[in-house]
Backbone as numpy.savetxt, mean C-alpha at the origin, in Angstrom:
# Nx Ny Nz CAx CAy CAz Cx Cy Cz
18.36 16.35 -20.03 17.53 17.54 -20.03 18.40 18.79 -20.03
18.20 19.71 -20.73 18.74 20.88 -20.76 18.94 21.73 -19.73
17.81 21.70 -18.53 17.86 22.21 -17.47 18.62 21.32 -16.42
19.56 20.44 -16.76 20.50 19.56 -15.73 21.37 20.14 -16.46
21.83 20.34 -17.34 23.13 20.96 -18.18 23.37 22.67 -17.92
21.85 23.16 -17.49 22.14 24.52 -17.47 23.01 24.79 -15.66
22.05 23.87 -14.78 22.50 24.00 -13.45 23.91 23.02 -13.00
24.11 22.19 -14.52 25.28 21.63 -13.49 24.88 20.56 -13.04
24.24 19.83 -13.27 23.58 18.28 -12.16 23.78 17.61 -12.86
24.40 16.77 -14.04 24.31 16.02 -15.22 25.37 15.13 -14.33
26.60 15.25 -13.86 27.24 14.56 -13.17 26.57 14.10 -11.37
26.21 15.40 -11.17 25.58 14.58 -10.00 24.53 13.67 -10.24
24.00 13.96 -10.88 22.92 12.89 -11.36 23.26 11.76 -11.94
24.29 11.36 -12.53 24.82 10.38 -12.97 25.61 9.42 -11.60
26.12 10.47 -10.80 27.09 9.77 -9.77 26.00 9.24 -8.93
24.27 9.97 -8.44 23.84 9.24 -7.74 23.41 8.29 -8.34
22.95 7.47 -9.64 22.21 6.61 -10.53 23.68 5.37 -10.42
24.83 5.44 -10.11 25.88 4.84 -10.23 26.13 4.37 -8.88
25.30 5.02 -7.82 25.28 4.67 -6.20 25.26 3.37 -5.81
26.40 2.80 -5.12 25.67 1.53 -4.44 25.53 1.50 -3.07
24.15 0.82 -2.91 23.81 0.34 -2.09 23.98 0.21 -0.66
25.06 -0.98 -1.06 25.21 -2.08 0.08 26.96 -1.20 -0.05
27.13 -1.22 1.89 26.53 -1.75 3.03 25.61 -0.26 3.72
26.16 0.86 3.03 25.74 2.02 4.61 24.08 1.80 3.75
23.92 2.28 2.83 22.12 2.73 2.69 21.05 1.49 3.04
21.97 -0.24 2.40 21.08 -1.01 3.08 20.92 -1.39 4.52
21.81 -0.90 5.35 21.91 -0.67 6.57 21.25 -0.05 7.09
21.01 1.10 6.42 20.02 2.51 7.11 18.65 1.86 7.22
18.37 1.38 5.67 17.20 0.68 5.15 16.84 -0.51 6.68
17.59 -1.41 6.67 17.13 -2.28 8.00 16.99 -1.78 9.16
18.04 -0.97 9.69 17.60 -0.18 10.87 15.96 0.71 10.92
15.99 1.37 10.31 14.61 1.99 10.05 13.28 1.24 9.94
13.42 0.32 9.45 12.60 -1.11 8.98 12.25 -1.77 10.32
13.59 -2.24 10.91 13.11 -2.67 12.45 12.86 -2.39 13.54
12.71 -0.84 13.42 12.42 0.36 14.18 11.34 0.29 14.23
10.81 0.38 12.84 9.19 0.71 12.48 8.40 -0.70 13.33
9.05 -1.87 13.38 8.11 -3.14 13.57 8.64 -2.61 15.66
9.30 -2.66 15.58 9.44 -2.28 17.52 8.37 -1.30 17.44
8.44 -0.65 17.09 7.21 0.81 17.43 5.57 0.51 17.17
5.61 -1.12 16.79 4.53 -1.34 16.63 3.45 -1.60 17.70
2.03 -1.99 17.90 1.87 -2.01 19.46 2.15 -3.30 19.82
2.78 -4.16 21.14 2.82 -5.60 20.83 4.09 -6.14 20.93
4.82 -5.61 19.78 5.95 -6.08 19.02 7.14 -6.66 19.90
7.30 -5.49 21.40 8.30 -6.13 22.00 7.53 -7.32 23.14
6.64 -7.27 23.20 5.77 -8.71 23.93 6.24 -9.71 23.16
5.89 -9.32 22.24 6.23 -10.43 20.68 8.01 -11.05 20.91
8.84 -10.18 21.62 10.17 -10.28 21.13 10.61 -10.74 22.48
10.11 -11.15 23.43 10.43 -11.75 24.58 9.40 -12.88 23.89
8.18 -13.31 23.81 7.62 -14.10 24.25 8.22 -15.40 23.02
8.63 -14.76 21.67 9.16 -15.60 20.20 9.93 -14.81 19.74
11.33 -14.73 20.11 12.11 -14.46 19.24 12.20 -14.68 17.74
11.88 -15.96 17.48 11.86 -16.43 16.01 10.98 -15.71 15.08
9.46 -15.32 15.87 8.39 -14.67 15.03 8.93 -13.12 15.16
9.64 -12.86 16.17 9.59 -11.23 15.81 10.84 -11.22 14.62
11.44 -12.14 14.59 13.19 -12.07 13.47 12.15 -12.57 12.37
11.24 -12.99 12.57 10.50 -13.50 10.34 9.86 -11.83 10.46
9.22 -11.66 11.34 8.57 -10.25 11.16 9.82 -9.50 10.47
10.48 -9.06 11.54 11.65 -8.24 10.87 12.26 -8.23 9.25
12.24 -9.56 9.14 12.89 -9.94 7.67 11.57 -9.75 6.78
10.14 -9.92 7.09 9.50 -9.45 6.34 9.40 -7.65 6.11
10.11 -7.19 7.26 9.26 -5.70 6.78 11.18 -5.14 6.42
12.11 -5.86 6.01 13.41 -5.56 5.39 13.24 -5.92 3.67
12.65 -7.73 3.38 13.19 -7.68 2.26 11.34 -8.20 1.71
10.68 -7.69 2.63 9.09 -7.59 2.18 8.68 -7.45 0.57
9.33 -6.70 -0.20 8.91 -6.14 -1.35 9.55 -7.06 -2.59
10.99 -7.20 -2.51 11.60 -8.68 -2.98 11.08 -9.99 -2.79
10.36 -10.34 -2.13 9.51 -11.74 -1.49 8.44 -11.36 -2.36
7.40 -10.56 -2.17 6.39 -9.84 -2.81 6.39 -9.61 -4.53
7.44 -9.16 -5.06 8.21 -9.13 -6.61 8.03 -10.37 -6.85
8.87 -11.02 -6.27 9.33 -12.64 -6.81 8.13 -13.72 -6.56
7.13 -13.00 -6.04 5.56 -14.12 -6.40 4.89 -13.52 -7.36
5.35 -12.27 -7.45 4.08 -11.86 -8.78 4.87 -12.53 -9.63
6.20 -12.63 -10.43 7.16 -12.66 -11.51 7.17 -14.08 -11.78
6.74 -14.68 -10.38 6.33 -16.26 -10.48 7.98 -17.02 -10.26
8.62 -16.13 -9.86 9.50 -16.83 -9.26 9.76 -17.47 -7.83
11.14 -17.97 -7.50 10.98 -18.28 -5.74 10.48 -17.12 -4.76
9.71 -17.39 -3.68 9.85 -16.21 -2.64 11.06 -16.06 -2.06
11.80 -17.28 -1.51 12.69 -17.42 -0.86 14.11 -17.18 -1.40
13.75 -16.42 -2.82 15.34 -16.37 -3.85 15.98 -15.15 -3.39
15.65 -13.93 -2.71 15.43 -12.74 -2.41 16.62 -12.88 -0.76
16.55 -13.96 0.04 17.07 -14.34 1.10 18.12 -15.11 1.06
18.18 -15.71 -0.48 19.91 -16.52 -0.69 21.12 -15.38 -0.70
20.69 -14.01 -0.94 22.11 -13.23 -0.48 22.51 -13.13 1.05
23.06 -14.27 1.21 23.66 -14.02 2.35 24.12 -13.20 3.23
24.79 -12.36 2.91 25.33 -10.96 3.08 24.43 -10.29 4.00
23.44 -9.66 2.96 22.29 -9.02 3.52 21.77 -9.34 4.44
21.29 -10.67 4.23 20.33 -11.48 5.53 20.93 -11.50 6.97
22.38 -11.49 6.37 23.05 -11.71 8.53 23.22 -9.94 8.31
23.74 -9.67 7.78 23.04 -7.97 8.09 21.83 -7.25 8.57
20.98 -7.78 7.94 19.45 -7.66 8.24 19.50 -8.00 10.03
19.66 -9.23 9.86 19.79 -10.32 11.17 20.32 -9.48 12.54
21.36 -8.87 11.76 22.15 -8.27 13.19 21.66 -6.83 13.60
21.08 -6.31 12.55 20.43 -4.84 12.83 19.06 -5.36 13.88
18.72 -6.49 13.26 17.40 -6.71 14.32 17.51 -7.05 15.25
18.80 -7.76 15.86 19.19 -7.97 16.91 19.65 -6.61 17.98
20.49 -6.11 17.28 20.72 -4.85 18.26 19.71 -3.88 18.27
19.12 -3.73 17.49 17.68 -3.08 18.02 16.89 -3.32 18.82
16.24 -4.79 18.98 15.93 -5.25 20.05 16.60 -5.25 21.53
17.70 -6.11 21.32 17.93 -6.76 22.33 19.79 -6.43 22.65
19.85 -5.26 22.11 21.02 -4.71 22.52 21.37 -4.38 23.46
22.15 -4.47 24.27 22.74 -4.06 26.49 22.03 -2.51 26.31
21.39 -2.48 27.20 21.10 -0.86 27.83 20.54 0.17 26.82
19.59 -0.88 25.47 18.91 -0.43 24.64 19.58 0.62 23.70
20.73 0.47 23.41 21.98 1.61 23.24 21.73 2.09 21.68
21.73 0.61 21.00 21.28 1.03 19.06 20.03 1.83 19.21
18.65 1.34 20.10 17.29 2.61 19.69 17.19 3.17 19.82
18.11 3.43 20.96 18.10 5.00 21.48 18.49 5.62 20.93
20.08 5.89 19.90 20.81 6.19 19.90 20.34 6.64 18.31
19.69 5.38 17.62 18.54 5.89 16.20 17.58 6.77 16.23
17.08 6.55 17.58 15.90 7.77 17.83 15.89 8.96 17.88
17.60 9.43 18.06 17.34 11.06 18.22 17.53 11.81 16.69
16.46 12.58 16.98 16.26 12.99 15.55 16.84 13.09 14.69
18.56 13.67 14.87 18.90 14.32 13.71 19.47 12.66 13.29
20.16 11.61 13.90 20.22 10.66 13.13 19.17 10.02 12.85
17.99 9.91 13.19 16.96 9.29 12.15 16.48 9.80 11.33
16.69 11.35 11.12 16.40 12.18 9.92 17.71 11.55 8.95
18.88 11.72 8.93 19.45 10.74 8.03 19.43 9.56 7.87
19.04 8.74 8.71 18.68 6.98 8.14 17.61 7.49 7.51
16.62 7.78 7.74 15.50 7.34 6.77 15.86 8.15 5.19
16.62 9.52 5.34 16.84 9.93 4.06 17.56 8.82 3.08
18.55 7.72 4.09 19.14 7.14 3.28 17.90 5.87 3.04
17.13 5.67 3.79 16.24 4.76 3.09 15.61 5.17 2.10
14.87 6.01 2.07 14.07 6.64 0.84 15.04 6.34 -0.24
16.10 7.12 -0.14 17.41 6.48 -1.43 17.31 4.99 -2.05
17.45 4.65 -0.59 16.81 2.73 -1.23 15.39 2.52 -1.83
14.73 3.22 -1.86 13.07 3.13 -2.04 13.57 3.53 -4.05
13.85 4.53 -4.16 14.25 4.56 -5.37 14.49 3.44 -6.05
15.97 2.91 -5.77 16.81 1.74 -6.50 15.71 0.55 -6.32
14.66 0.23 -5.72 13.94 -0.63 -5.65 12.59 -0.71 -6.72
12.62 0.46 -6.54 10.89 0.54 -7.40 11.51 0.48 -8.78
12.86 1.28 -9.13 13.37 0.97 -10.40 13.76 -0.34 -11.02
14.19 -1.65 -9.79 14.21 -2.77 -9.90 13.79 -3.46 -10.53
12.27 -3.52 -9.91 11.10 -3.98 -10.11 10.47 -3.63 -11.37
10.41 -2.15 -11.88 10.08 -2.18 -13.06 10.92 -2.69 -14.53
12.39 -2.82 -14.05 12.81 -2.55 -15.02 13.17 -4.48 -15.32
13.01 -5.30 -13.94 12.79 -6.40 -14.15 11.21 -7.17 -14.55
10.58 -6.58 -14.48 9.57 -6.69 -15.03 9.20 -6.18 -16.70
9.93 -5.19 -17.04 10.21 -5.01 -18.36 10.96 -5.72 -19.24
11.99 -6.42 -18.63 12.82 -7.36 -19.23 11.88 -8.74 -19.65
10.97 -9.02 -18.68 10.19 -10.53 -19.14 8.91 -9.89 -19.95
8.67 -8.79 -19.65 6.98 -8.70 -20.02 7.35 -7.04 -21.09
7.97 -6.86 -22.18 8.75 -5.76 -22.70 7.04 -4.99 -22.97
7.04 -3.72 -23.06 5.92 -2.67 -22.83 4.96 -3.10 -22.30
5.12 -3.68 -21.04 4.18 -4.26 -20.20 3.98 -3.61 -18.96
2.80 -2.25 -19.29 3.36 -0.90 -19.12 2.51 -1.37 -17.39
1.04 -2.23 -17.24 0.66 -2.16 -15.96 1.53 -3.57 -15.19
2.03 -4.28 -15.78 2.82 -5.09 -14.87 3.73 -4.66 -14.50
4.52 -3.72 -15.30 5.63 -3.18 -14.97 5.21 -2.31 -13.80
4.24 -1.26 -13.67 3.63 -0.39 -12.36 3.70 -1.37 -11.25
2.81 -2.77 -11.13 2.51 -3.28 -10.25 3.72 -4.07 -9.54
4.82 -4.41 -10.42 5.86 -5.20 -9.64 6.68 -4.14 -9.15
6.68 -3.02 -9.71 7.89 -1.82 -9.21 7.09 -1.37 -7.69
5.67 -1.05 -7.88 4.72 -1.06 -6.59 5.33 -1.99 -5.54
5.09 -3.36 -6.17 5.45 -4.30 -4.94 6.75 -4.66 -4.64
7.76 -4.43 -5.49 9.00 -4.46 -4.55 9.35 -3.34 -3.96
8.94 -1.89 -3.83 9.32 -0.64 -3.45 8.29 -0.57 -1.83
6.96 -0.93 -2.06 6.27 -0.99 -1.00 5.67 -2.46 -0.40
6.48 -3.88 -0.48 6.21 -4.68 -0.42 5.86 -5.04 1.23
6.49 -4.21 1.89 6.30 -4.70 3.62 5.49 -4.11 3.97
4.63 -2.71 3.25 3.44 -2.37 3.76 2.01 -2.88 3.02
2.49 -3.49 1.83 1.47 -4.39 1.12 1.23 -5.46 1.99
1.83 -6.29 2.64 2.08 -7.15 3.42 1.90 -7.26 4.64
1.40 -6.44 5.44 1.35 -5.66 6.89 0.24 -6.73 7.40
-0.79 -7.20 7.10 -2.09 -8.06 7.37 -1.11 -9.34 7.48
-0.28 -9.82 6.24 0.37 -11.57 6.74 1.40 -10.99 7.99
2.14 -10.26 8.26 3.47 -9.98 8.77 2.30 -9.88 10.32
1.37 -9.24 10.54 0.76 -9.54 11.74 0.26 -10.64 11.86
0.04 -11.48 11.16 -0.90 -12.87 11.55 0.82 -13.56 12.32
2.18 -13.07 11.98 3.10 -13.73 12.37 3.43 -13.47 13.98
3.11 -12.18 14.18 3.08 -11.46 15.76 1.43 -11.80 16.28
0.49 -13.14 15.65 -0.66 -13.25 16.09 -1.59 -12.41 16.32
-1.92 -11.03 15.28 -2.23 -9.65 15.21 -2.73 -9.90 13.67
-4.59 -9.61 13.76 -5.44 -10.27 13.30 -6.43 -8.79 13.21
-6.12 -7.85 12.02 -6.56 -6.34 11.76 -6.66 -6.12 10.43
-7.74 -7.33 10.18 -7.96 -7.14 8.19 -8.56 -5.03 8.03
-8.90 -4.48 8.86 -9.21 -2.95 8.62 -7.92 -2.17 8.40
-6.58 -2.42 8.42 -5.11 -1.57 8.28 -4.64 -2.63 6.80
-5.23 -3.03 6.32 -4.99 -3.53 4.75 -4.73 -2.12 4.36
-3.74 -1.92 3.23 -3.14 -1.33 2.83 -3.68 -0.51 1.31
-4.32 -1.59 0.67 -5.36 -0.99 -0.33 -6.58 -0.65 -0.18
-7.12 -1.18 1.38 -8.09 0.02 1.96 -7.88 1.47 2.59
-6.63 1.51 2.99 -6.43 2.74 3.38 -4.71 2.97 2.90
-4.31 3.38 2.30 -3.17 3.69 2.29 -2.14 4.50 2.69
-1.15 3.85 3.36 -0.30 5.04 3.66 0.71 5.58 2.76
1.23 6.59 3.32 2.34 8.00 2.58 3.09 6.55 1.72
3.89 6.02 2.23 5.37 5.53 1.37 4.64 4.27 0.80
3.34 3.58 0.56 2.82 2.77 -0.42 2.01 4.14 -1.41
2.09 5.07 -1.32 1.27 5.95 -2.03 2.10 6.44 -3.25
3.49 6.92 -2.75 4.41 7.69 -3.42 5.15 6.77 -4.01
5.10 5.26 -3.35 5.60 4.72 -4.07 5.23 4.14 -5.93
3.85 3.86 -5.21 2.90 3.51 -6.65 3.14 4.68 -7.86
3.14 6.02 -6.89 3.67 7.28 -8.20 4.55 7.42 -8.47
6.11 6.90 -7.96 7.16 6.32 -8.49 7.06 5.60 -9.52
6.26 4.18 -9.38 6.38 3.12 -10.43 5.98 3.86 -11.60
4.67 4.22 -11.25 3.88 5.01 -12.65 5.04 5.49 -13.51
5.77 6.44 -12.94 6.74 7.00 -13.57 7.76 6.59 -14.39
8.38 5.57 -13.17 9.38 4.80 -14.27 8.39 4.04 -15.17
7.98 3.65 -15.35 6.59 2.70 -15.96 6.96 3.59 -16.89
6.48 4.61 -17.38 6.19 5.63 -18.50 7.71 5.57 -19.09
8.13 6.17 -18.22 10.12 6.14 -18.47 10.45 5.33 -19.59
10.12 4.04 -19.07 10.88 2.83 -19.80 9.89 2.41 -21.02
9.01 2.94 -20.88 7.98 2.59 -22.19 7.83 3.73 -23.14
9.05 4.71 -22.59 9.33 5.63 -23.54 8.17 6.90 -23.83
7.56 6.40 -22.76 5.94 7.94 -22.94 6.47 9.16 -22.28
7.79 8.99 -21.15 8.28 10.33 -21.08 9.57 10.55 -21.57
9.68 11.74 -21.69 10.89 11.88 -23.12 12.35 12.41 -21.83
12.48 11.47 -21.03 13.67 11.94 -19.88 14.86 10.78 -19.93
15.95 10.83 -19.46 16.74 10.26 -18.91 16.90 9.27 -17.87
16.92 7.85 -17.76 16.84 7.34 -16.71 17.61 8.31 -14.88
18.65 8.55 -15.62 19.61 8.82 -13.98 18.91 10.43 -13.70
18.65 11.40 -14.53 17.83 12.63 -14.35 16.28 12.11 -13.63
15.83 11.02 -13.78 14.37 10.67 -13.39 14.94 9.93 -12.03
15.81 9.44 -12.07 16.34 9.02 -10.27 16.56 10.10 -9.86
16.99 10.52 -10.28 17.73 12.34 -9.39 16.17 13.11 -8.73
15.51 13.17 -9.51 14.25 14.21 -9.22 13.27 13.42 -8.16
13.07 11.81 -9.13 12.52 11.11 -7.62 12.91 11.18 -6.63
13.89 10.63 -6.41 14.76 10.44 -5.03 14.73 12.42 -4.14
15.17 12.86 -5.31 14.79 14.33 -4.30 13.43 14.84 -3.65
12.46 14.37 -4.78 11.30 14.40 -3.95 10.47 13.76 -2.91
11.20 12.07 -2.92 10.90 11.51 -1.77 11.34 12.26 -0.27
12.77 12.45 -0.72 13.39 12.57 0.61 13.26 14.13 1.25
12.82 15.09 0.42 12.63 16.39 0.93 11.60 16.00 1.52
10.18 15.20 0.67 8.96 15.46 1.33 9.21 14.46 2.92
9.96 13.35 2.87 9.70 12.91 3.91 10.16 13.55 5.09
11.52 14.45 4.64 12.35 15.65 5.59 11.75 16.14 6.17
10.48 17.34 5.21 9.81 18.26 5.99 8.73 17.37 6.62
7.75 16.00 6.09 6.75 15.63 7.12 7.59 15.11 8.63
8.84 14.62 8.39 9.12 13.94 10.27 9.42 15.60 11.18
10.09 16.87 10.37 10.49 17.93 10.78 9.09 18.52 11.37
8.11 18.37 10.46 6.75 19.55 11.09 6.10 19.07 11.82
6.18 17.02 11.78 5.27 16.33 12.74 3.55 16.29 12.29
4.11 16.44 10.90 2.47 16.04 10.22 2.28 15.26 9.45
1.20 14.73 8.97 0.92 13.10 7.86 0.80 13.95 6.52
0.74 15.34 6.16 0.26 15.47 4.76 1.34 15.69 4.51
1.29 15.28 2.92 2.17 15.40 1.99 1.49 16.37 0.85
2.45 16.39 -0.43 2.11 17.99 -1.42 1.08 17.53 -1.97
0.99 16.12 -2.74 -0.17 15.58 -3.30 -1.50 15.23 -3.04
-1.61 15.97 -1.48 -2.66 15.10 -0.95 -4.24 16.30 -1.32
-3.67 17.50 -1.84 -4.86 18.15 -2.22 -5.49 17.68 -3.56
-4.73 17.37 -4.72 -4.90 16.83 -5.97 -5.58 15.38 -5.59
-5.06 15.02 -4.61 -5.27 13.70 -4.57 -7.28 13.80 -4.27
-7.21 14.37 -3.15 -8.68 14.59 -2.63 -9.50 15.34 -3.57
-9.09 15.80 -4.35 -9.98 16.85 -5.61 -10.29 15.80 -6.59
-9.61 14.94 -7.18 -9.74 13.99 -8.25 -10.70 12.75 -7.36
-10.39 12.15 -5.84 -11.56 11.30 -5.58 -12.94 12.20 -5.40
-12.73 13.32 -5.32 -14.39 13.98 -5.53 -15.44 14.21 -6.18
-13.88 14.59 -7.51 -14.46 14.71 -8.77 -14.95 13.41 -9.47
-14.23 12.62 -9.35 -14.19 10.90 -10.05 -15.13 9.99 -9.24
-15.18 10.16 -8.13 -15.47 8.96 -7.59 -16.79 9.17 -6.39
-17.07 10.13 -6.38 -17.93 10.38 -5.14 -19.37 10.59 -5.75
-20.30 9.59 -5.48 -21.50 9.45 -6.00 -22.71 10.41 -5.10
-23.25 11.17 -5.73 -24.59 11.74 -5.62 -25.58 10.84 -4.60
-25.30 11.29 -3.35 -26.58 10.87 -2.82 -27.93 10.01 -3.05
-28.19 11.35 -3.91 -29.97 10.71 -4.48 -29.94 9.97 -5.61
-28.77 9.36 -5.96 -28.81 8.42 -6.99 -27.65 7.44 -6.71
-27.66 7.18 -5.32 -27.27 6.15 -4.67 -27.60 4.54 -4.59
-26.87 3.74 -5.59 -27.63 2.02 -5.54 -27.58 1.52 -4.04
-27.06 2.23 -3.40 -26.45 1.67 -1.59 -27.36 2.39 -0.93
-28.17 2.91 -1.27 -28.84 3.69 -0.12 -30.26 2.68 0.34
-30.76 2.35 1.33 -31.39 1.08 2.29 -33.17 1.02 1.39
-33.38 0.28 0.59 -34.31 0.39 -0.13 -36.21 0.76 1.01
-35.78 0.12 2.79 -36.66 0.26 3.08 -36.82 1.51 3.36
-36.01 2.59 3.34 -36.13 4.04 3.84 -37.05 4.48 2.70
-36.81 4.40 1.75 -37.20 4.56 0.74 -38.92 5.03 0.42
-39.97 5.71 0.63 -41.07 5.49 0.86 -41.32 5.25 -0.54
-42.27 4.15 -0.67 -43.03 3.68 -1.93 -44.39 4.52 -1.81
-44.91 4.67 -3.38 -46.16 5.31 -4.13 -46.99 4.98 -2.96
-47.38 3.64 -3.48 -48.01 2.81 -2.87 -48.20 2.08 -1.69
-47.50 2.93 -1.12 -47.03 2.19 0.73 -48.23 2.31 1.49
-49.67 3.02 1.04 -50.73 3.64 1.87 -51.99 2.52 1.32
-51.66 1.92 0.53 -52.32 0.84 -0.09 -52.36 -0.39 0.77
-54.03 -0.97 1.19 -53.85 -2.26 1.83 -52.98 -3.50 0.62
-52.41 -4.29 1.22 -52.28 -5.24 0.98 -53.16 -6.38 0.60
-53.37 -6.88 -0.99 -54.53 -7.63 -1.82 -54.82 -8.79 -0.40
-53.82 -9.52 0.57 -53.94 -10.74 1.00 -54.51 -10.65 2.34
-54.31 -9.18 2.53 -54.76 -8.57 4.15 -56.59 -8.25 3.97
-56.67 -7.96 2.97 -58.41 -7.13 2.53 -59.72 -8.77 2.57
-60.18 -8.36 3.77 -61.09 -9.41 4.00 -62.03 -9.98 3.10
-62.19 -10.68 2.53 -62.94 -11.35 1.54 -64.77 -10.63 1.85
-65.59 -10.61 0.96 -66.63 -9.92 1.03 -67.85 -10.87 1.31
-68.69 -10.16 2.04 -69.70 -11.44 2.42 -71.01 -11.45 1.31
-70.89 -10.59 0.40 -71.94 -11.06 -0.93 -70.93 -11.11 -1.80
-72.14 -12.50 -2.83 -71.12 -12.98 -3.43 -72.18 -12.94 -4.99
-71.54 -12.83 -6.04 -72.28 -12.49 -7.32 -72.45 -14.28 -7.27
-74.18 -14.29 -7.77 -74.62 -15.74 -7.79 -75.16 -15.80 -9.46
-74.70 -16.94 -9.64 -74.97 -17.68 -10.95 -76.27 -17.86 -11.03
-76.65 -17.58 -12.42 -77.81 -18.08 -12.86 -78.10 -19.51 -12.50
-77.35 -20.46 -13.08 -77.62 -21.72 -13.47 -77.96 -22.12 -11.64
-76.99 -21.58 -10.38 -77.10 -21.65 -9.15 -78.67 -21.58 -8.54
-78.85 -20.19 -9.33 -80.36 -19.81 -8.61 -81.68 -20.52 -8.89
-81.74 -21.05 -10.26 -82.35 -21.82 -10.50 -82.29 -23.62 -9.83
-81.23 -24.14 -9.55 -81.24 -24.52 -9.17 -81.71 -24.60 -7.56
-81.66 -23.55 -6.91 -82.15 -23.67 -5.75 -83.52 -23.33 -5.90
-84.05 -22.98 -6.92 -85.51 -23.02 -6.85 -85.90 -24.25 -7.09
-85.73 -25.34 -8.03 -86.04 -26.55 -7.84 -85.54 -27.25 -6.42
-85.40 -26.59 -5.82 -84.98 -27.54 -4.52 -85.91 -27.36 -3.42
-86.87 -26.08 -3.51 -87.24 -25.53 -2.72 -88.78 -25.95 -3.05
């Protein structure tokens, strides 16, 4: 883009698209991850009473979205957990979070200004993930513009897609916090990530892969900056967002198929009922009848 050439970002933007990973950002990424499942309600009951279920929890809400990818793609779930590496990484962040001497790792994550940089460096990972996903999903399924959305969706936001199985594992049974009934911030932004690269790679927007990491990634991580800084849930999109379900989706009252048919007063509601109306005590008599009862008589 011309406007990365005018300001100078063409290299930074290239150097972050060239970023790896592993070890500090996927680090940040697990710490933050097993933060979020401690802060849950429960969780440390959970972590005295089964160690084992709170460490699958953990590993679900670390490599949640890779497990999640690799069932839509119809591959292993469990292919995502043969990097070794990661997994005793994962392993050990969840350990010292928990169950570290004198609680020293949560504490020590909790004060703001370093969990304002872990999570910036997670969001970073939120990027390289959703791009993953689409762009492995483009490789098997080529302009396979809504599979490509939906696997970049589910490996970028796979542990909050997942939040309903990952509690049945802490015995926490809350089908109402499903995730496509109500959604939260980082399954939201993420889905508008995928969209994006989605378009990207199917060539409907006319940009640069590493310029379209650069701008995502900046907008994740500012917006998530200023929501932990102000201590509020809205984000920039959330007015567009609420204007388009109003406009699109919000049905008219009085032409409601859901509205309780008995409220409803009928025409005819003041009308006896044909089966209730007592039968009449004269009765129209037949000729052939009356005569007959005169010969009888």
């Amino acid at each position: 883009m011309d406007v990365f050439g005018f300001l100078n970002l063409n290299e930074l933007a290239l150097g972050l698209s060239n970023l790896s990973m592993f070890p500090f950002f996927d680090t940040a990424h697990y710490i933050i991850s097993v933060m979020s499942l401690r802060e849950q309600p429960g969780a440390l009951e959970v972590s005295q009473r089964s160690p084992f279920a709170c460490w699958f929890s953990s590993m679900l809400y670390c490599f949640g979205g890779a497990v999640l990818s690799a069932l839509m793609m119809a591959d292993a779930p469990v292919a995502p957990l043969t990097n070794t590496t990661n997994l005793l990484l994962a392993s050990l962040m969840w350990y010292l979070v928990f169950y570290c001497p004198l609680d020293a790792v949560y504490s020590l994550a909790s004060v703001l200004p370093v969990r304002l940089v872990l999570t910036a460096m997670k969001e970073v990972t939120r990027t390289w993930k959703v791009l993953g996903g689409v762009t492995q999903a483009g490789r098997k399924y080529k302009d396979g513009l809504f599979v490509m959305i939906a696997v970049g969706w589910a490996k970028g936001a796979g542990g909050g897609l997942l939040s309903n199985f990952e509690q049945l594992v802490r015995g926490v049974w809350k089908p109402e916090t499903n995730e496509l009934l109500k959604m939260s911030y980082p399954t939201k932004v993420t889905l508008l990530g995928s969209v994006v690269f989605s378009l990207q790679q199917c060539h409907f927007l006319p940009i640069q892969t590493h310029h379209l990491i650069f701008i995502y990634t900046l907008f994740i991580v500012t917006n998530k900056m200023q929501m932990m800084l102000l201590g509020s849930s809205s984000y920039p999109f959330s007015a567009v967002e609420t204007l388009l379900y109003k406009t699109l989706f919000v049905r008219p009252l009085t032409f409601s198929p859901l509205s309780d048919p008995s409220s409803c007063a009928s025409p005819n509601h003041n009308k006896p009922n044909a089966q209730d109306q007592k039968p009449s005590d004269t009765r129209e008599t037949h000729p052939k009848d009356a005569e007959t009862t005169k010969k009888t008589d």
